[in-house]
N, C-alpha and C positions, 0 to 999 in steps of 0.2 A: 635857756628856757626849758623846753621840753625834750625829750628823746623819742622819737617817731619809729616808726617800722613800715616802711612800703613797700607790697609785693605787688608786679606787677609784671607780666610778661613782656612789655612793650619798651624798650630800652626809653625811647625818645620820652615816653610817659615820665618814666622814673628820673631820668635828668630834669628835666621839666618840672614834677614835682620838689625834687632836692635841692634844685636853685632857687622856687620859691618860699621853700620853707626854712633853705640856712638862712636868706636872704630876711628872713624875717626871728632869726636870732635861735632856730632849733637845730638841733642833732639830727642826722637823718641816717640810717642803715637801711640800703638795700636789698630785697630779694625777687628773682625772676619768677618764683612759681607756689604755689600755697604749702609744696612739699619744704621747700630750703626754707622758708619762713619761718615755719613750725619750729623747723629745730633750732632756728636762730632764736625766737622769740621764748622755747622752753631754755635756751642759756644764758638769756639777758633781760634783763627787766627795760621795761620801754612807757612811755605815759598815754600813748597812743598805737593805733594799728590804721594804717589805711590800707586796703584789699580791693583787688578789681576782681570783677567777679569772672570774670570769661579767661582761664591760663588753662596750658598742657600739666599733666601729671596729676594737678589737684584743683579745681575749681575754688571758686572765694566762699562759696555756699557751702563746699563742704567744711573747708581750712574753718571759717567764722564756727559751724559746729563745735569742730576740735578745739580751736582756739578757745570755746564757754567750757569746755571740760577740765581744761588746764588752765585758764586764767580768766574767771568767771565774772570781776568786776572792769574786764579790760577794755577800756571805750576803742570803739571800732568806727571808722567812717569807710563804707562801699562807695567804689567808682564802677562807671561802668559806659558802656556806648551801645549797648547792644539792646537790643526789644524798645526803642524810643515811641513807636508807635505800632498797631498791627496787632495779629491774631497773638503774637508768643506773649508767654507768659512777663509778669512784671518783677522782673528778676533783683529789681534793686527794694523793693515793696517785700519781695523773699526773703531778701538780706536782714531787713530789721526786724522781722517777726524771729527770727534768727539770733536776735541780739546785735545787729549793727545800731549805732545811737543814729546815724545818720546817712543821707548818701548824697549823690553828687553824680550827677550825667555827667561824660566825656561827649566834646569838648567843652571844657567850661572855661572859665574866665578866671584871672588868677586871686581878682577879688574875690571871688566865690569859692575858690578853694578855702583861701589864707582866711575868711569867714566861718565857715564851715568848722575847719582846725582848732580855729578859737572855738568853737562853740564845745565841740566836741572835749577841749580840755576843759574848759569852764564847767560842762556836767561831770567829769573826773575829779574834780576840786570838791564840786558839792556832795558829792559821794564819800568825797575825806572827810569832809565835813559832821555830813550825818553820822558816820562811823564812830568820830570823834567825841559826838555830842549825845550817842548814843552810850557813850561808858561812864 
């Protein structure tokens, strides 16, 4: 089906995530930090990006920046667990102004992920679409 890319600093996350989503018939590559991402995601083309926002060396906030500089139609879905409620700021509400399509609080449920994924490719599709229908 699809080719994903998840970066996320949290081992058990990333397993978690790759079982749900071979499990549901996709590709999955690995990365621990928005730094290693980058340069995975600048030598391989992927249908999707999932990004947590909270990692050492490169945050998701800034990675998603970088990532619209180099791959500007690239549908992004943010994770996150952090600012749920409380004075901080709303860091996954940041993400999409950002250019994430979508996000997703940790812990979530694995139908809300494997939802989520769909949706997120479903607007990748219609984007080929427009693209297409546009020439």
């Amino acid at each position: 089906m699809a080719r994903i890319l998840v970066i996320d600093d949290d081992q058990a996350v990333r397993s978690v995530v790759t079982l749900l989503l071979q499990r549901n018939g996709h590709q999955v590559v690995v990365a621990e930090n928005g730094r290693r991402g980058l340069k995975i995601l600048e030598a391989e083309d992927f249908d999707l990006l999932i990004i947590d926002i909270f990692m050492p060396e490169m945050d998701g906030l800034e990675a998603i920046r970088l990532v619209r500089q180099i791959k500007p139609v690239m549908p992004i879905l943010v994770m996150s667990g952090g600012s749920q409620l409380g004075a901080m700021p709303d860091y996954l509400s940041m993400a999409t102004k950002l250019g994430a399509i979508d996000s997703i609080r940790k812990p979530f449920k694995p139908e809300g992920l494997v939802a989520a994924v769909t949706a997120c490719l479903g607007h990748n599709d219609s984007r080929h679409a427009d693209q297409s229908n546009a020439r």
